[in-house]
ZAVEXPA-551165 format. One record per residue (C-alpha): residue number from 1; z, x, y; residue in one letter. Coordinates in nm, 4 decimals. Layout:
N
nr=NUM&c3=Z&c1=X&c2=Y&rest=A .
...
//
This chain:
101
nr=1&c3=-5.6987&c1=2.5260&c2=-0.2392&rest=X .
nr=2&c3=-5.7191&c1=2.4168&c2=-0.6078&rest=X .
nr=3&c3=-5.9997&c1=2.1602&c2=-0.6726&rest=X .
nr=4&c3=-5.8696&c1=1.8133&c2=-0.8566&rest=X .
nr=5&c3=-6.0420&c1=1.9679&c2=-1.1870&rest=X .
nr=6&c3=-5.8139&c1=2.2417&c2=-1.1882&rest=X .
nr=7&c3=-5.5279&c1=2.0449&c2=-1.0865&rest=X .
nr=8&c3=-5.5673&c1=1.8067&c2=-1.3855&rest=X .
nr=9&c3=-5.6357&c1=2.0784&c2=-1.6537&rest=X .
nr=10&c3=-5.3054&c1=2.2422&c2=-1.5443&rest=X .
nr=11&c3=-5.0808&c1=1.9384&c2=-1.5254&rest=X .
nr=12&c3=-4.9308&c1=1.8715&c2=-1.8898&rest=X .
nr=13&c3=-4.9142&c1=1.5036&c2=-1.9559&rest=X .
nr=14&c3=-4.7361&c1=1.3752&c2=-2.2359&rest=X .
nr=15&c3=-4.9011&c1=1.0433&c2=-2.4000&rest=X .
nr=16&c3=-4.9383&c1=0.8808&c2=-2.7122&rest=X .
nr=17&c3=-5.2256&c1=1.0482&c2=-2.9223&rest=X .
nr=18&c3=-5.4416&c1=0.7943&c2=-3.0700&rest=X .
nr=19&c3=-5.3701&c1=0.8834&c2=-3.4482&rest=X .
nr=20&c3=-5.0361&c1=0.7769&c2=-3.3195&rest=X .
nr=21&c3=-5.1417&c1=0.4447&c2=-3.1319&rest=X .
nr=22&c3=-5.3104&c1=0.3073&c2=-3.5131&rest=X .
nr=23&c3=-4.9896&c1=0.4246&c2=-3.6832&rest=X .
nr=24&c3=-4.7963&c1=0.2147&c2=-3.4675&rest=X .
nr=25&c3=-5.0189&c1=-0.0817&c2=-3.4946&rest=X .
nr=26&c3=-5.0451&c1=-0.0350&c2=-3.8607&rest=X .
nr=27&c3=-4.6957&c1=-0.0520&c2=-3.9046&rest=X .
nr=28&c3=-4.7314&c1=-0.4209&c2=-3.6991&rest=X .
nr=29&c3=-4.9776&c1=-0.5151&c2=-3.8885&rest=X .
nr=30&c3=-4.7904&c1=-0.4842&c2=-4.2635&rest=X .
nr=31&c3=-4.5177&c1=-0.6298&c2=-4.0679&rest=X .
nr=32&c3=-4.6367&c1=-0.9344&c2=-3.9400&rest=X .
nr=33&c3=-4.8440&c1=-0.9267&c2=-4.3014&rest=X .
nr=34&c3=-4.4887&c1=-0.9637&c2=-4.4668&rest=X .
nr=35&c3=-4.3191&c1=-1.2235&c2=-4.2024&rest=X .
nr=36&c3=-4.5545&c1=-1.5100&c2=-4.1332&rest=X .
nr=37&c3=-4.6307&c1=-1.6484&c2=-4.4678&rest=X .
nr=38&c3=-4.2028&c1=-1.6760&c2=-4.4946&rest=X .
nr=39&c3=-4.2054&c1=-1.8252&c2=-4.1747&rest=X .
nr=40&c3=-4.4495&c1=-2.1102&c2=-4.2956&rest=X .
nr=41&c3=-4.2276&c1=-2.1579&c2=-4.6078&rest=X .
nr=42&c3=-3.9448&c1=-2.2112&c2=-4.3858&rest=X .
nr=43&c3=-4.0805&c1=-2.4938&c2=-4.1810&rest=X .
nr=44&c3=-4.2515&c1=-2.6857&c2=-4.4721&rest=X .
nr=45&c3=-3.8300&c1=-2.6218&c2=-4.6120&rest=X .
nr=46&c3=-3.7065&c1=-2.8291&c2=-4.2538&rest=X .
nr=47&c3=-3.9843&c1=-3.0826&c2=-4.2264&rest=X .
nr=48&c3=-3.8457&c1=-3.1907&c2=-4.5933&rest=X .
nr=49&c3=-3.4420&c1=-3.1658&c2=-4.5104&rest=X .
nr=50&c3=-3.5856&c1=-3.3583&c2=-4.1512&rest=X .
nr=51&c3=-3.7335&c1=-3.6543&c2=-4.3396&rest=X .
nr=52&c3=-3.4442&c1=-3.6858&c2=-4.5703&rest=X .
nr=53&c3=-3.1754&c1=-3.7166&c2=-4.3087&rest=X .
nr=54&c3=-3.3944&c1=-3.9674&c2=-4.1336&rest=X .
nr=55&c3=-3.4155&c1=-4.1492&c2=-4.4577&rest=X .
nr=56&c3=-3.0068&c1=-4.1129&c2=-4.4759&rest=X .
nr=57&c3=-3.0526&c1=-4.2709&c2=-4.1231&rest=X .
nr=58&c3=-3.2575&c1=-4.5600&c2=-4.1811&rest=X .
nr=59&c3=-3.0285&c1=-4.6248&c2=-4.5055&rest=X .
nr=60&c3=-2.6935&c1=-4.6296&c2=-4.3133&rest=X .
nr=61&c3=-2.8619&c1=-4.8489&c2=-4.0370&rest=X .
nr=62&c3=-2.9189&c1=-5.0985&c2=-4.3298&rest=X .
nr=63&c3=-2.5571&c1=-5.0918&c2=-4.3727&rest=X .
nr=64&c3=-2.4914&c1=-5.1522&c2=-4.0182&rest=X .
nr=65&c3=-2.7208&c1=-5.4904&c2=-3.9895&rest=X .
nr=66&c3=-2.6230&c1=-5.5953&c2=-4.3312&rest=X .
nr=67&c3=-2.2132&c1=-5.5991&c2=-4.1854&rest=X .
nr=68&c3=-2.3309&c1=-5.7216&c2=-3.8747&rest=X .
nr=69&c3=-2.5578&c1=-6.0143&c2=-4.0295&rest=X .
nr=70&c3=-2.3919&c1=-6.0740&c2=-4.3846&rest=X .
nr=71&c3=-2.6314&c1=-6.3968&c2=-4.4297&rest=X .
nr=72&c3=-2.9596&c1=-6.2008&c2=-4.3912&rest=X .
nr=73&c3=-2.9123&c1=-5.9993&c2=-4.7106&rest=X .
nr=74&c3=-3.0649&c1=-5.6622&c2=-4.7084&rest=X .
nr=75&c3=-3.2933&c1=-5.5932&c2=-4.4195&rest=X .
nr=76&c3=-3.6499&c1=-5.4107&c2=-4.4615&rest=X .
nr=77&c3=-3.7158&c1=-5.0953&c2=-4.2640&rest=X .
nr=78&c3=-3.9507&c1=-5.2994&c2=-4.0338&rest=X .
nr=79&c3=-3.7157&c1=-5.5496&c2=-3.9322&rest=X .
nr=80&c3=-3.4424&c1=-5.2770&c2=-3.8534&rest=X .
nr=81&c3=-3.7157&c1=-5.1226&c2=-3.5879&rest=X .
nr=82&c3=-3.8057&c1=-5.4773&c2=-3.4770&rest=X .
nr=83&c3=-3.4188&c1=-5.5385&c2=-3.3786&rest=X .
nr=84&c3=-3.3566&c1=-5.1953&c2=-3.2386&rest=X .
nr=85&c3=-3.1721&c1=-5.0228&c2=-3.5430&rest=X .
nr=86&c3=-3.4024&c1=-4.7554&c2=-3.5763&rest=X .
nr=87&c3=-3.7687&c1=-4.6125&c2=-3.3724&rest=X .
nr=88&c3=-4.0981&c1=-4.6668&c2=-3.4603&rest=X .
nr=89&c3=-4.1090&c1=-4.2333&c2=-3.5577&rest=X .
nr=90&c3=-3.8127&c1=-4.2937&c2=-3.8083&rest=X .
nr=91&c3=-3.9657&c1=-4.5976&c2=-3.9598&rest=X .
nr=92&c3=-4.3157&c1=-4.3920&c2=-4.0009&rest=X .
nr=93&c3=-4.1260&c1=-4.0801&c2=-4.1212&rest=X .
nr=94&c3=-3.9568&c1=-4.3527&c2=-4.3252&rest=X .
nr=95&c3=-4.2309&c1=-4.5337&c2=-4.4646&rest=X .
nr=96&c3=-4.4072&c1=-4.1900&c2=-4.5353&rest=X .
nr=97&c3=-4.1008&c1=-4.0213&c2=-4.7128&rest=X .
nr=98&c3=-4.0355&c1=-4.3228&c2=-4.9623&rest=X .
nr=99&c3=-4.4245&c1=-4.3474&c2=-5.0355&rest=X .
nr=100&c3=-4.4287&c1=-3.9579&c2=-5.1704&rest=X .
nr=101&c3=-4.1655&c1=-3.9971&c2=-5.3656&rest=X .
//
């Protein structure tokens, strides 16, 4: 009978060597390297189109009461969220957008 040691040497296992192992996590490394910091750039790039549709929002809801109350003149943000016209997010969001500007 042939002992385990012998059994082992003789069987021919293909694997990954390790020069090959860092190759292959060098190459995901440079990748990711390259990827996030665009991937950042894109969400600061919807967070602004975000805020100005909700502006475009809160704007055509002033619209809305201003038909639907033509004695009350133009409405403020705040009292569109007090009457239900808009949410308390969208008035912050609101509120925070018109401030930067």
């Amino acid at each position: 009978m042939k002992t385990l040691k012998e059994k082992i040497l003789k069987t021919n296992t293909k694997a990954f060597t390790l020069i090959e192992m860092l190759i292959v996590l060098l190459i995901i490394s440079v990748l990711l390297l390259l990827f996030v910091p665009n991937l950042s750039k894109q969400k600061d790039s919807v967070t602004k189109t975000g805020n100005q549709a909700i502006v475009k929002v809160v704007e055509s809801q002033k619209e809305l009461y201003a038909i639907a109350n033509p004695t009350a003149g133009e409405p403020s943000a705040e009292t569109l969220a007090s009457e239900g016209y808009i949410t308390n997010d969208q008035l912050e969001t609101y509120n925070n957008h018109v401030a930067g500007e």
